[in-house]
VEXTI-729786 format. One record per residue (C-alpha): residue number from 1; residue in three letters; y, x, z. Coordinates in nm, 3 decimals, decimal comma. Example, Ala and Ser with C-alpha at 12.3 -4.5 7.8 and 13.67 -1.06 7.14 Angstrom:
BEGIN
> 1;ALA;-0,450;1,230;0,780
> 2;SER;-0,106;1,367;0,714
This chain:
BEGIN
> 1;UNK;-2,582;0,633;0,007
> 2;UNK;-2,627;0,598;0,393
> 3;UNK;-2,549;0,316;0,613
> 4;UNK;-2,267;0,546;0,745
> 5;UNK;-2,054;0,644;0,480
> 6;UNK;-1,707;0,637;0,513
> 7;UNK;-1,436;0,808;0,315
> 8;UNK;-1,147;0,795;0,609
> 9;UNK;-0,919;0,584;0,372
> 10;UNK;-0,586;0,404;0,393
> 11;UNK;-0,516;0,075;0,328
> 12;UNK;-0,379;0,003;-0,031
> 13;UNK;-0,542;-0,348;-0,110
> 14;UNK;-0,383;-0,545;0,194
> 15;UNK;-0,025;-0,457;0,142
> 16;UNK;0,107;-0,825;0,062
> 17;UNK;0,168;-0,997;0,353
> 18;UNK;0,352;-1,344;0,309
> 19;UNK;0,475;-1,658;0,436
> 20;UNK;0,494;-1,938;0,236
> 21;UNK;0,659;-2,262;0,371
> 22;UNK;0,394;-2,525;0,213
> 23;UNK;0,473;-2,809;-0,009
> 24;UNK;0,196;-3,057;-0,099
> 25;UNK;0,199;-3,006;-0,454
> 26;UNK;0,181;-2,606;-0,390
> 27;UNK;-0,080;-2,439;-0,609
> 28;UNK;-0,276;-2,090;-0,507
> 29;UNK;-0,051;-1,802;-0,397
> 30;UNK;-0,085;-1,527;-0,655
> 31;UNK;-0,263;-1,341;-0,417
> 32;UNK;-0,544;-1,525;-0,462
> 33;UNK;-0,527;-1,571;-0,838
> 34;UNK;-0,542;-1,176;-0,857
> 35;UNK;-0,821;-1,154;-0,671
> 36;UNK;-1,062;-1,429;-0,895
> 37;UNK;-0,875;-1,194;-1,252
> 38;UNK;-1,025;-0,912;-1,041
> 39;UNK;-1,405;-1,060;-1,003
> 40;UNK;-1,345;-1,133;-1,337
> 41;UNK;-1,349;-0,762;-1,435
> 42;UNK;-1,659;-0,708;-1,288
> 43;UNK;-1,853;-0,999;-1,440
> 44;UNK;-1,769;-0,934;-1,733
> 45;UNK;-1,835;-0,563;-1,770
> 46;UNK;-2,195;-0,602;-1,615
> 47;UNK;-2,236;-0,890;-1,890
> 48;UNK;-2,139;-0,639;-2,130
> 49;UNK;-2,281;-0,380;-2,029
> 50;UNK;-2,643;-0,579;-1,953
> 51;UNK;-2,618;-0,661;-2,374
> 52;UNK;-2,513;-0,293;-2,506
> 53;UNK;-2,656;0,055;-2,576
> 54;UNK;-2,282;0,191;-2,574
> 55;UNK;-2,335;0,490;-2,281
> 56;UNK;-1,942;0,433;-2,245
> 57;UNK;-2,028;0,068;-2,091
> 58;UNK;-2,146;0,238;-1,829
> 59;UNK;-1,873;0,327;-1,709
> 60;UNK;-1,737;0,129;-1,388
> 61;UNK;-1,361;0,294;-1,373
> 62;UNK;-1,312;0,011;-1,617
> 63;UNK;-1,335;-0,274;-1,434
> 64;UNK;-1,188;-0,101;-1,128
> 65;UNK;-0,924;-0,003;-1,319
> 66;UNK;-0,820;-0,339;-1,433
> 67;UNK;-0,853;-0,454;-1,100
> 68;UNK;-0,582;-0,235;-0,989
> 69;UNK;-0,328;-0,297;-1,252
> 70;UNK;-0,398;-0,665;-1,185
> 71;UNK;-0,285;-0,580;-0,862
> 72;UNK;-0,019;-0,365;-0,929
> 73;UNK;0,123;-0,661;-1,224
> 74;UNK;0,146;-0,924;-0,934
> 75;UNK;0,305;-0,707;-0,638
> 76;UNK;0,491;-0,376;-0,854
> 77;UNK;0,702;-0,301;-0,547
> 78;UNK;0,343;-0,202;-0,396
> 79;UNK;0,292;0,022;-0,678
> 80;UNK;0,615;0,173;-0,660
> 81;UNK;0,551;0,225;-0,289
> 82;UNK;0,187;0,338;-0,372
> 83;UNK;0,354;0,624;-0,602
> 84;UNK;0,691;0,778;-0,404
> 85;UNK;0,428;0,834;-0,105
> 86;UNK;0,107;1,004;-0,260
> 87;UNK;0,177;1,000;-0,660
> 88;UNK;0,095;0,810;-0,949
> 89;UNK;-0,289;0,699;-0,984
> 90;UNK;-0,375;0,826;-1,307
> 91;UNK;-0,662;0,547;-1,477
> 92;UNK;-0,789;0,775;-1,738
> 93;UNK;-0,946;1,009;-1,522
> 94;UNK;-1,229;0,899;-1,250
> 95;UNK;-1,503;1,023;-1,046
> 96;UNK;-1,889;0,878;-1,121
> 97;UNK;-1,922;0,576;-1,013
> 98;UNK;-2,183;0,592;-0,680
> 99;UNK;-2,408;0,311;-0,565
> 100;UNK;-2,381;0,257;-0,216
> 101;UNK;-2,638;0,079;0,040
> 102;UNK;-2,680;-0,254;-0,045
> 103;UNK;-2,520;-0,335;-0,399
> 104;UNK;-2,203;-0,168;-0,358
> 105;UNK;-1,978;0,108;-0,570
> 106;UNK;-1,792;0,339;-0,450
> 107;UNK;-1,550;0,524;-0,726
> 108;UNK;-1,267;0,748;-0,709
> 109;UNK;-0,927;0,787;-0,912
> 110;UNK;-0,660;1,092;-0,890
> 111;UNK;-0,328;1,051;-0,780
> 112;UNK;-0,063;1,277;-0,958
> 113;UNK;0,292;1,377;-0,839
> 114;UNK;0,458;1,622;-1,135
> 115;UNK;0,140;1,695;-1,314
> 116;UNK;-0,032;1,799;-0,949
> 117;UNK;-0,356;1,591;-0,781
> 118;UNK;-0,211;1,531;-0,504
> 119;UNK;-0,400;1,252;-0,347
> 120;UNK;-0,735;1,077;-0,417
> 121;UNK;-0,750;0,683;-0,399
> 122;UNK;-1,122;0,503;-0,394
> 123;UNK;-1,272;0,170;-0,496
> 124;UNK;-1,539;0,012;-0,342
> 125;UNK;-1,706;-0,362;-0,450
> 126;UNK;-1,967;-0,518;-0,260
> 127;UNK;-2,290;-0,616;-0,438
> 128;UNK;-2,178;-0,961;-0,480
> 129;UNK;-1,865;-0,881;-0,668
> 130;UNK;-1,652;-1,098;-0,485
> 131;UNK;-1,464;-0,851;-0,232
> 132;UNK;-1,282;-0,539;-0,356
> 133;UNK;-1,080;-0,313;-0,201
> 134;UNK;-0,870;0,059;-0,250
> 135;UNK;-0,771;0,271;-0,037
> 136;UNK;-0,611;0,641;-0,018
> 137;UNK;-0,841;0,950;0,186
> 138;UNK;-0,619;1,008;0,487
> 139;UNK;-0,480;1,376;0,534
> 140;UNK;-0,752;1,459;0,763
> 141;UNK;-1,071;1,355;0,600
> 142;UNK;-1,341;1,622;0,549
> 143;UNK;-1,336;1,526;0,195
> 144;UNK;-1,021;1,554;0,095
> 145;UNK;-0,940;1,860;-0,008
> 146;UNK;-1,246;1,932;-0,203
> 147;UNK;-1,179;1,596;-0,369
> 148;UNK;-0,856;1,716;-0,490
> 149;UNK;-0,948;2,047;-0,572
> 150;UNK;-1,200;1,890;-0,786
> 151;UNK;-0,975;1,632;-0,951
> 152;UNK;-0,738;1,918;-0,987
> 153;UNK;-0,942;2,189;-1,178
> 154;UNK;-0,959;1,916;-1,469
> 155;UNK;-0,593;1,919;-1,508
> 156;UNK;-0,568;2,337;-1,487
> 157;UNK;-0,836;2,310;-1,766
> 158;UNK;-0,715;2,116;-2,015
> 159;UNK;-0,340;2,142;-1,916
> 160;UNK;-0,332;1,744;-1,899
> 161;UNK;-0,017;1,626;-1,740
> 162;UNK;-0,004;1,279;-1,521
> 163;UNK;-0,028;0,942;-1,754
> 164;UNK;0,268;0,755;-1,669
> 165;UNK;0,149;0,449;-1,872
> 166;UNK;-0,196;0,381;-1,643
> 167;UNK;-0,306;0,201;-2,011
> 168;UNK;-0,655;0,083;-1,948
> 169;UNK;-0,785;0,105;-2,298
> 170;UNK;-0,858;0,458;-2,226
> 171;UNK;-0,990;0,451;-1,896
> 172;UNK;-1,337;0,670;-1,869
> 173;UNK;-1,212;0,901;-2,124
> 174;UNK;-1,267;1,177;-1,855
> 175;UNK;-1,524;1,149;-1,570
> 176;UNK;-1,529;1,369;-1,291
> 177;UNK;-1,837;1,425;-1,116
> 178;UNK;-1,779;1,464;-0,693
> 179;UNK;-2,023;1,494;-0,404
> 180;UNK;-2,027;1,191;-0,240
> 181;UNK;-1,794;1,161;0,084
> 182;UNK;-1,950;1,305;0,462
> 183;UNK;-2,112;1,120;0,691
> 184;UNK;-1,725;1,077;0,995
> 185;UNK;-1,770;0,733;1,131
> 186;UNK;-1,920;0,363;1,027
> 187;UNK;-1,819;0,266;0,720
> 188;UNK;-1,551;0,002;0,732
> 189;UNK;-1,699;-0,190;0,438
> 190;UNK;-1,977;-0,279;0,668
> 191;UNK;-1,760;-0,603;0,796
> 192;UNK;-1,698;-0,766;0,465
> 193;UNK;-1,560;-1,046;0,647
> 194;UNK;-1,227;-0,876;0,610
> 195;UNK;-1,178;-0,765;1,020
> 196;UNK;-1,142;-0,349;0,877
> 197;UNK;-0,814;-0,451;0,689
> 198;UNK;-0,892;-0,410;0,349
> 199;UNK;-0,944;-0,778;0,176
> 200;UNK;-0,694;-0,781;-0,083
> 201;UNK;-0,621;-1,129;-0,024
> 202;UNK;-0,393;-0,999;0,273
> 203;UNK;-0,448;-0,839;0,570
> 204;UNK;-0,268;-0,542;0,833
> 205;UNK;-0,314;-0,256;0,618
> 206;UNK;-0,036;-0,049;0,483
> 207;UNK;0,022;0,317;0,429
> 208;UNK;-0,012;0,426;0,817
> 209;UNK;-0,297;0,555;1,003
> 210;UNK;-0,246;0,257;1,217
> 211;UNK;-0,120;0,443;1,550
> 212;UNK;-0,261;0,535;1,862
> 213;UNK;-0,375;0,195;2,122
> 214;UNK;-0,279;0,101;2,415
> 215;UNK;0,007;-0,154;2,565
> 216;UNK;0,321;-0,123;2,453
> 217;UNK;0,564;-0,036;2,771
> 218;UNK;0,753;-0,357;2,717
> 219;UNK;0,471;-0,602;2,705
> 220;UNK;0,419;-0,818;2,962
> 221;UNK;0,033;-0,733;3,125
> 222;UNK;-0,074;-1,105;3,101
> 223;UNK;-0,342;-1,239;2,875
> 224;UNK;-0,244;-1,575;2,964
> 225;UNK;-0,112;-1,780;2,625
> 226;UNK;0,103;-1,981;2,838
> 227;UNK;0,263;-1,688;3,076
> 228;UNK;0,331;-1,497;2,789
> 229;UNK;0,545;-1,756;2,543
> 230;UNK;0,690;-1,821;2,945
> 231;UNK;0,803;-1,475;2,950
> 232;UNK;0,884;-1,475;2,620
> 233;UNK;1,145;-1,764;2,641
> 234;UNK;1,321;-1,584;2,889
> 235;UNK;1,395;-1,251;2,694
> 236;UNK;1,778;-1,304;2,591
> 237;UNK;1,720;-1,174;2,242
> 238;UNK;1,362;-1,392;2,170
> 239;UNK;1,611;-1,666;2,252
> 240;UNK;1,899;-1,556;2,057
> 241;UNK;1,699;-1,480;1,753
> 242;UNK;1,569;-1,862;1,794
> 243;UNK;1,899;-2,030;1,788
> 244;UNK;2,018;-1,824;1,471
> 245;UNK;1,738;-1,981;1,305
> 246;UNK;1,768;-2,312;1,464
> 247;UNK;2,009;-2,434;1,311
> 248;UNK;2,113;-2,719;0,988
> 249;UNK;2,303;-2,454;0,824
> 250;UNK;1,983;-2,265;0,788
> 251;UNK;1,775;-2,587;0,740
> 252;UNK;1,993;-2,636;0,415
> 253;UNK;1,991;-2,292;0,289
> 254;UNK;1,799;-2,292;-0,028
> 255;UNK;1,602;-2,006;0,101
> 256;UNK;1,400;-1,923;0,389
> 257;UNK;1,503;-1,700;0,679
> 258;UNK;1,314;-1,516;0,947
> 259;UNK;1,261;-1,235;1,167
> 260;UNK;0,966;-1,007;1,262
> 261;UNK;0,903;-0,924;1,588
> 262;UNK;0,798;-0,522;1,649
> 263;UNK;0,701;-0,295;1,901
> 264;UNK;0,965;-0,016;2,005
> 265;UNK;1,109;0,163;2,268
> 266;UNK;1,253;0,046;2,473
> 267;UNK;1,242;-0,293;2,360
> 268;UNK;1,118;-0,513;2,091
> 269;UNK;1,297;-0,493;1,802
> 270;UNK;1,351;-0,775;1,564
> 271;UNK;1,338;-0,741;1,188
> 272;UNK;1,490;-0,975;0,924
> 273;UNK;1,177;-1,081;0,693
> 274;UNK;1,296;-1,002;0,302
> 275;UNK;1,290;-1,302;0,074
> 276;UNK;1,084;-1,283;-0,247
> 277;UNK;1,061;-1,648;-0,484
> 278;UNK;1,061;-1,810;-0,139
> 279;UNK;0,786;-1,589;0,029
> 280;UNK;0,881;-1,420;0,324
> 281;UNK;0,757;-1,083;0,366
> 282;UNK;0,683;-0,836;0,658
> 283;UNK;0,852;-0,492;0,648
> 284;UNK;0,650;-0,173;0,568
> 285;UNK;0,427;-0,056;0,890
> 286;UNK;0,198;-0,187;1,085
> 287;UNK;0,433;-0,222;1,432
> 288;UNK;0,457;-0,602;1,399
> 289;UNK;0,285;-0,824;1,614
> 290;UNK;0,510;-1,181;1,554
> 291;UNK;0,702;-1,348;1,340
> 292;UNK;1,002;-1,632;1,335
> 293;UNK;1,081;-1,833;1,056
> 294;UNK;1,279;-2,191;0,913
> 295;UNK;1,083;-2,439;0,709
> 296;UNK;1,388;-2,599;0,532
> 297;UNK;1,493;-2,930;0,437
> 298;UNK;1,698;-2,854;0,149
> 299;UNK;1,347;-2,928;-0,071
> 300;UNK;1,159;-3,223;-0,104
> 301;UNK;0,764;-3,199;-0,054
> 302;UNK;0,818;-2,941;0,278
> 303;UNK;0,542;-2,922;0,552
> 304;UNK;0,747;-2,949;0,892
> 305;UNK;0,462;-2,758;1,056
> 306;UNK;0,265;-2,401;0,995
> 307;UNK;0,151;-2,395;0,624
> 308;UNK;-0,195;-2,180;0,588
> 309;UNK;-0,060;-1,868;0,455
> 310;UNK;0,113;-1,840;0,819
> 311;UNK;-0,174;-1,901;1,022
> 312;UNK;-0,343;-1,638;0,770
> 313;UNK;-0,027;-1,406;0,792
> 314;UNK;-0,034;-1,464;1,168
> 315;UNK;-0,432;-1,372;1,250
> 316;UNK;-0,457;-1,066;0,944
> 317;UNK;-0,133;-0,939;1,033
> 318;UNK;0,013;-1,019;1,366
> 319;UNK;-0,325;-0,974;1,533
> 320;UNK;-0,429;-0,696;1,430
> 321;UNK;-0,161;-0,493;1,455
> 322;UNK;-0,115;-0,657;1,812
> 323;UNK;-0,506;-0,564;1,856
> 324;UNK;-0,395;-0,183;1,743
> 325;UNK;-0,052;-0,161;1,930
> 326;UNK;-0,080;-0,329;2,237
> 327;UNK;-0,255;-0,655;2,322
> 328;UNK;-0,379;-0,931;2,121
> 329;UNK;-0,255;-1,236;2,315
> 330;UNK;0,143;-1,047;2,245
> 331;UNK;0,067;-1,187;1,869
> 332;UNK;0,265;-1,496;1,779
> 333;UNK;0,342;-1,682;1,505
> 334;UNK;0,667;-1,902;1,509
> 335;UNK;0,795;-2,197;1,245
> 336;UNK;1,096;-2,356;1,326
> 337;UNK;1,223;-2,711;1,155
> 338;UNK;1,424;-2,926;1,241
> 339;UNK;1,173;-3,240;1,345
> 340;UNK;0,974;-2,922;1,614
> 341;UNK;0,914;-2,613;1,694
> 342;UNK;0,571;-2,482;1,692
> 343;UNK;0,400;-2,202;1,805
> 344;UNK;0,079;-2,017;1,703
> 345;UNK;-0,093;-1,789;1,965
> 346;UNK;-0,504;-1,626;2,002
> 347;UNK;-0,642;-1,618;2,288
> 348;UNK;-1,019;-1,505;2,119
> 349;UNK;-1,202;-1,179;2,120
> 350;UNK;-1,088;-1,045;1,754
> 351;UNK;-1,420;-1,133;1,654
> 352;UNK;-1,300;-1,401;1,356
> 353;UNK;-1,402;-1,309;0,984
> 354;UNK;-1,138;-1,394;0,699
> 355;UNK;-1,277;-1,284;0,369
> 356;UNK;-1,115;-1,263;0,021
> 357;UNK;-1,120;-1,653;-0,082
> 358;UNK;-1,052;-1,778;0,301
> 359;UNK;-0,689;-1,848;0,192
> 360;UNK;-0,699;-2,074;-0,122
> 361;UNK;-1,010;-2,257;0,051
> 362;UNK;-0,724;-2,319;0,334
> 363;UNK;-0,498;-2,414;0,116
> 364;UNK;-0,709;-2,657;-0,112
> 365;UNK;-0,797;-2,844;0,213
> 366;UNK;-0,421;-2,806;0,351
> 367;UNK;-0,296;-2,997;0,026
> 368;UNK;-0,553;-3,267;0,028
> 369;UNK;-0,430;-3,400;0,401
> 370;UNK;-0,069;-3,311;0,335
> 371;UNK;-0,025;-3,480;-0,024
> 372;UNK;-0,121;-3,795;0,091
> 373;UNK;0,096;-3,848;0,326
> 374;UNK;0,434;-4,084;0,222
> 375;UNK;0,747;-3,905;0,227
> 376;UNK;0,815;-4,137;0,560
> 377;UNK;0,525;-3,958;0,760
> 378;UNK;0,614;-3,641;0,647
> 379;UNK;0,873;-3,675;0,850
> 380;UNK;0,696;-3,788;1,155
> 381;UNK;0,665;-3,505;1,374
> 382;UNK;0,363;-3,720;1,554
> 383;UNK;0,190;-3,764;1,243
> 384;UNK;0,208;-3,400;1,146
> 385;UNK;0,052;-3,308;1,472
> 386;UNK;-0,257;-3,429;1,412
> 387;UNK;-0,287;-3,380;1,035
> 388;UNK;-0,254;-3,022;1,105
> 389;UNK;-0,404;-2,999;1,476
> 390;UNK;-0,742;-3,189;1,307
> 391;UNK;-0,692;-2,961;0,990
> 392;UNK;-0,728;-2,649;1,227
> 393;UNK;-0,995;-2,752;1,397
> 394;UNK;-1,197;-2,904;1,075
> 395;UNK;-1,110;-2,623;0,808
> 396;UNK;-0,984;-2,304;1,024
> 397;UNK;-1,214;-2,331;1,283
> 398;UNK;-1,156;-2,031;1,453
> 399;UNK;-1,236;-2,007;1,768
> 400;UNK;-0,879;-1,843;2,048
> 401;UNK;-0,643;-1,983;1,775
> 402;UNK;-0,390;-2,207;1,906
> 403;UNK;-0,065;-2,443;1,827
> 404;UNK;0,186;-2,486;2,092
> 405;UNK;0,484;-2,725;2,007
> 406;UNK;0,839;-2,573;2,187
> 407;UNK;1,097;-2,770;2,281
> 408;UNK;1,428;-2,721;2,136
> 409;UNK;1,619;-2,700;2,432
> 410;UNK;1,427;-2,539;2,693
> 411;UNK;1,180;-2,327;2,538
> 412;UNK;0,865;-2,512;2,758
> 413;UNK;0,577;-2,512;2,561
> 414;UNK;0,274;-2,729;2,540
> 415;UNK;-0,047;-2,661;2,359
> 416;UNK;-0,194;-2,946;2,085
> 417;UNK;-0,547;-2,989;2,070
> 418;UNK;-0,723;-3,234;1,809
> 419;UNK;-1,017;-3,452;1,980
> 420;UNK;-1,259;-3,572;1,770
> 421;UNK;-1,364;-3,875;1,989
> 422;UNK;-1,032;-3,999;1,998
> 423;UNK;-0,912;-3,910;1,658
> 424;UNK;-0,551;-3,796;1,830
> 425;UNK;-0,384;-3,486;1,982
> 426;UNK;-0,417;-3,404;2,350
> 427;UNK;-0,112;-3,238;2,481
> 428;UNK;-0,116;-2,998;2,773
> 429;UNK;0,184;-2,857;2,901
> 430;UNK;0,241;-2,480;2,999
């Protein structure tokens, strides 16, 4: 397959998008445990099918297959979001899997709705077997139709209606065999690093096309990190928003609370973020460019400061839709605790990589500063600073990303900065 493939797809795989306030005995979200069951799949098919003459090991819609109900097991209000837009992706029927340049597959499922193909979702897996990805042929691919109509005289044939069960056992039962997809535009697999929106580890891809550019009317012009949050802090409802979080009654809660921040007309409009076993979750689209939310103190073990599933919520999701919407220095990221308020803002080009295992790598570093600090300097807002200014600048190490700390009362802000020389944070005020 040419360098230039592309099958016009929407995003299925990066559809969880979560905060999690951090405590230091926190373990890997199941984001990323779902991804290492879905390498799993691979390796050991290709193990399998590397020791057998069974032709039916050759089959790759297994593997994929499982992927996807892996997927589907740890986030089912995905799937059930998946199936009320385009239909239910029936597993037992598949196109031949196609080999792509440079290691990768490329295979296709049918989506039903009342016994009718009605969309066409595709696979892909790079050659090393550790990135993965689905997504759904957009409305006004080349390809689409003819992939349905494909997909669709198997059905007509043999009268099959939709499987309801998606039971893997009997996945490559039936394999359809497609032309592969037209040469439209570079193919977004060609940044593996994650930047195209389709690691499954997270990531600004939902069921949109992702909207037209350009700044949104209400958006301040300025690229400047400081002028904006300035700005920012004098909007009545950015400050209104703040103080219903900042507050002991929602310090004690036993849940967190938060808003998202979106672009609209004429305004921004602010969002509450749903609550789901403590991970706080965007609403569906791909409008939101910032987020607002408590770390409590109602649980022992909490981070007072950004734990790494924001700052990878913040650059997958905030920033890129900010990159898509409007501009990528409106993206912010906002904790608020009761020891500080802090700040995260990007100020780069948009040309940072986060691949499928950037998160629990993160978050294995994250929990080897944080759980060895006494319960004492977990509460020392001074102490915190560095860990996590050095942490950023050690293990994130991305270059535009930045922590400002806001004052409670007035809203000022002023950037941290780890120095290595020093070993301390250098404050500079807005």
């Amino acid at each position: 397959m040419k360098k230039n493939l592309v099958y016009g797809l929407l995003a299925l795989a990066t559809l969880s998008i979560s905060l999690n306030s951090c405590r230091t005995d926190e373990m890997l979200t199941g984001t990323e445990q779902a991804q290492k069951e879905k390498i799993a799949f691979f390796e050991r098919f290709e193990k399998e099918r590397s020791l057998s003459k069974n032709a039916e090991s050759n089959n790759y819609a297994l593997p994929f297959a499982n992927s996807m109900l892996a997927y589907f097991s740890n986030y089912p209000e995905k799937k059930t979001e998946l199936e009320n837009k385009y239909g239910t992706v029936d597993l037992s029927v598949s196109s031949q899997d196609m080999d792509l340049e440079n290691g990768r597959k490329l295979l296709m499922f049918p989506m039903l709705t009342d016994g009718k193909v009605t969309a066409v979702i595709g696979g892909v897996i790079n050659e090393e077997r550790d990135f993965l990805y689905f997504d759904v042929y957009k409305e006004n691919h080349p390809d689409r139709s003819f992939l349905i109509k494909t997909f669709q005289n198997h059905y007509s044939a043999k009268a099959v209606s939709r499987n309801d069960s998606n039971n893997p056992i009997n996945v490559g039962d039936v394999i359809i065999i497609v032309k592969k997809p037209q040469l439209t535009k570079p193919d977004p697999f060609d940044d593996p690093g994650g930047n195209g929106g389709h690691d499954m580890g997270g990531g600004n891809g939902d069921f949109t096309d992702g909207g037209s550019g350009g700044n949104n009317p209400n958006t301040p012009n300025t690229t400047n990190p400081c002028e904006k949050m300035k700005e920012q802090n004098q909007n009545t409802e950015f400050k209104a928003k703040v103080a219903e979080i900042d507050k002991k009654e929602i310090f004690d809660k036993d849940k967190e609370t938060g808003f998202s921040a979106a672009y609209g007309q004429p305004k921004t409009n602010y969002e509450p973020l749903s609550n789901n076993n403590d991970n706080l979750k965007f609403p569906h689209g791909n409008k939101y460019y910032g987020y607002m939310h408590a770390h409590l103190d109602s649980k022992d073990g909490i981070v007072r400061i950004f734990s790494p599933a924001d700052i990878f919520t913040f650059l997958t999701t905030c920033v890129r839709n900010a990159e898509t919407k409007g501009s990528m220095t409106d993206a912010y990221g906002m904790v608020i605790t009761s020891q500080g308020n802090y700040i995260l803002k990007y100020s780069g080009d948009g040309s940072f990589g986060i691949g499928p295992g950037t998160l629990a790598r993160w978050q294995s570093s994250y929990e080897k500063v944080f759980s060895n600090l006494t319960e004492s300097q977990l509460l020392d807002p001074v102490v915190l600073e560095k860990a996590f200014t050095q942490f950023m600048d050690e293990k994130v190490k991305i270059d535009g990303l930045e922590v400002y700390k806001s004052e409670k009362e007035t809203g000022n802000t002023t950037k941290l900065k780890y120095n290595k020389e020093t070993n301390s944070v250098v404050p500079t005020p807005c």
